[in-house]
N, C-alpha and C positions, 0 to 999 in steps of 0.2 A: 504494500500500500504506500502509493506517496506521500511523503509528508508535507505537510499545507504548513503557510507563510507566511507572516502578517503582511497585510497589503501595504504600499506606499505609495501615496500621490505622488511624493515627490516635494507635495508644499507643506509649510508649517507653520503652526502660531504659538508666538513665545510666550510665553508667561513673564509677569515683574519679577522673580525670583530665578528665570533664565533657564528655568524645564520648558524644553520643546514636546509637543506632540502632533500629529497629522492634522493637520485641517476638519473641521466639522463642518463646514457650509454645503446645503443638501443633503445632510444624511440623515436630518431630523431632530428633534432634542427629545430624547426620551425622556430626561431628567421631568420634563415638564409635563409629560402623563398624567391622569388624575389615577398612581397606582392603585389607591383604591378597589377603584371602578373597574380599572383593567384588571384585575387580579379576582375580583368577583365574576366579570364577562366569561374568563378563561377558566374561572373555574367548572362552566359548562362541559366543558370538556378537557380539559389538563388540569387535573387539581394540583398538582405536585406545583404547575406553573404558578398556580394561585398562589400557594405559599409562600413559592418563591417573591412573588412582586408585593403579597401582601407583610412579611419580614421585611424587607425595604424598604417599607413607605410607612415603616411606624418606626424604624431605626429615622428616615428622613426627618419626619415627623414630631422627633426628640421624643415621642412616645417609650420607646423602648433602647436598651443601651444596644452594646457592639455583639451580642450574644443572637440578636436577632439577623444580624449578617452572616456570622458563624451559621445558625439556622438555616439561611438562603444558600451554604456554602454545600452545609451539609444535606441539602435536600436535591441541590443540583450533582453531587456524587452518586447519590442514589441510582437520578435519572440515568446519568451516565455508567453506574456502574462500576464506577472508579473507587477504590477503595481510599482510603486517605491521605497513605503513601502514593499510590500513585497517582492521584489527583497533584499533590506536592513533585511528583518529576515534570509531570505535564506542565506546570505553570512554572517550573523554571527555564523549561526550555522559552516558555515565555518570555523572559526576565534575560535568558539570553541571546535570544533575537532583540530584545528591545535593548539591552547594549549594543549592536553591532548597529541597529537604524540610527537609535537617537547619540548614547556616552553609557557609559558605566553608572546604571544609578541618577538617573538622566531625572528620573521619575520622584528623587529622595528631594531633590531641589524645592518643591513645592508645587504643584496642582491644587488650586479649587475642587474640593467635595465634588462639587454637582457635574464635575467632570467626568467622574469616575464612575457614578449613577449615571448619568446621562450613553458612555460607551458600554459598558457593563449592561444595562439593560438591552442596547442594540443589540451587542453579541449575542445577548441568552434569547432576542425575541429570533435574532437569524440562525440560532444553532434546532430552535424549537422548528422553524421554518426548512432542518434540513438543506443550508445555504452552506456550498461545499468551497467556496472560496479562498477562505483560510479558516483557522483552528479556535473557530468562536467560543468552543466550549472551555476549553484556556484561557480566551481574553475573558470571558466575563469572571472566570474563579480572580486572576489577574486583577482584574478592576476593585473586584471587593475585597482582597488583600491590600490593595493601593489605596483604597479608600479609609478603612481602619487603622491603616499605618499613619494617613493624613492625620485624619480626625486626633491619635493617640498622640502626635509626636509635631503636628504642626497648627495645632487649635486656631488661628488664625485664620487659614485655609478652609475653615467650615463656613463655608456660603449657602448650607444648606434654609431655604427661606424660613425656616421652620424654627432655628437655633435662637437664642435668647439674643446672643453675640451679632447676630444677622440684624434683628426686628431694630437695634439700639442703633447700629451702622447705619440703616438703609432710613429710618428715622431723623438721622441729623446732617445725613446727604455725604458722608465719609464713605468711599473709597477704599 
């Protein structure tokens, strides 16, 4: 079986803290979903997915802590089959394709939350979808590792609308 490869436009937007990642313009902003809803809809028929989006949007939602990602992490291994170990090989190959695109740790720099929720859910709605382009079910474990690592180690970086830290920011027009 080939092995699949994260895509690359080619273009990139930089972050103030000087992590690059690909271009997001037309691929949608998942972050901005009403997970909710979608996680209720899909649970018509993918319940597993339900869990998945509906863990997420109550982690977003400051409802619930980092244990409700852990949840989405562990429910998406299920799907997949992956056992935890190897869920952990898979997302470093990850980790080292994304040093060879972007630097070593490219990602430790700093990214915005709603980053990482916003490609994290693309990846798990196109791995659900069966979208053989590259190795989505990686990028999404990927994302919500890179996510909790934000949240844990770059508190700042939580731009999630939801966060106390956000309502005080977006409130007195700070940046």
């Amino acid at each position: 079986m080939e092995e699949k490869h994260i895509l690359d436009s080619g273009e990139r937007r930089e972050f103030a803290s000087g992590a690059v990642r690909d271009i997001v313009d037309g691929k949608g902003r998942c972050d901005l979903l009403p997970l909710d809803i979608v996680g209720e809809y899909l649970g018509e028929f993918k319940p597993e997915l339900m869990e998945i989006f509906l863990s997420i949007n109550s982690f977003a939602r400051g409802v619930t802590d980092k244990r409700s990602i852990f949840k989405a992490i562990n429910t998406f291994c299920c799907l997949t089959n992956w056992s935890v170990f190897e869920m952990l090989l898979e997302v470093s190959k990850h980790y080292e394709e994304g040093a060879k695109k972007y630097a070593e740790r490219n990602w430790e720099k700093g990214i915005p939350a709603h980053c990482y929720i916003d490609s994290g859910l693309r990846h798990l709605i196109k791995w659900a979808d069966e979208w053989d382009d590259e190795p989505h079910d990686r990028a999404f474990v990927w994302n919500m590792m890179c996510l909790l690592w934000t949240i844990e180690h770059k508190p700042e970086l939580n731009d999630l609308a939801y966060t106390e830290e956000y309502r005080i920011t977006e409130e007195r027009g700070i940046e």
